[in-house]
N, C-alpha and C positions, 0 to 999 in steps of 0.2 A: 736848271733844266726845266722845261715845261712839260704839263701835265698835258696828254694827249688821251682823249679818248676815242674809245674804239666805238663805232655806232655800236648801237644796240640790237640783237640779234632776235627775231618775233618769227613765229611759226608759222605760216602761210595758213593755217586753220584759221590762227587768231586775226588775221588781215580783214578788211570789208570788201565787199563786192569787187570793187573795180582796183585795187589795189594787187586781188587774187587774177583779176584775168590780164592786169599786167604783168605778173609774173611769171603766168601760163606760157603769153605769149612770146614773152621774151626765151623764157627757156626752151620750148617746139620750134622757135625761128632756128635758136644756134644749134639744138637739133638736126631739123633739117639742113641747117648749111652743111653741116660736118656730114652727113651722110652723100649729099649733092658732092660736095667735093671730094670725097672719097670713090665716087659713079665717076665723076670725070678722070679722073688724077688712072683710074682701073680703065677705063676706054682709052685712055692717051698710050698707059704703058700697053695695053692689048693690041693696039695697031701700031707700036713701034718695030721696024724692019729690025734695029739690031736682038729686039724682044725674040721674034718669030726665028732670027736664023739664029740665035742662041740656044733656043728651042727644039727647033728640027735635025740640027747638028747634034743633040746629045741623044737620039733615039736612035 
C-alpha cells in the first residue's frame, strides 16, 4: 500500500503577500458567486406564474 500524504495545512497569517491575496480572492469570488446565484435562483422562483397562483390561492 502506498504512502500518501496529505499537503500540509499553513494558516493564512503565516502565508506571504501575494499568496494571502490569492487566497482572499479566491475565497470573496466563490462568496460572491453563491450569493449572485442565490439573487437569481430567488428572482426566477419570484416571477414564476405556478409560484404567484400558489400564492394567491392560499390567502
Amino acid at each position: 500500500m502506498e504512502n500518501i500524504q496529505q499537503p500540509q495545512m499553513v494558516p493564512v497569517s503565516h502565508l506571504v503577500q501575494e499568496e494571502k491575496v490569492a487566497f482572499y480572492k479566491n475565497t470573496y469570488t466563490h462568496v460572491a458567486g453563491g450569493v449572485l446565484a442565490f439573487i437569481i435562483a430567488e428572482f426566477i422562483l419570484l416571477q414564476s406564474t405556478a409560484l404567484k397562483s400558489f400564492y394567491w390561492n392560499n390567502e
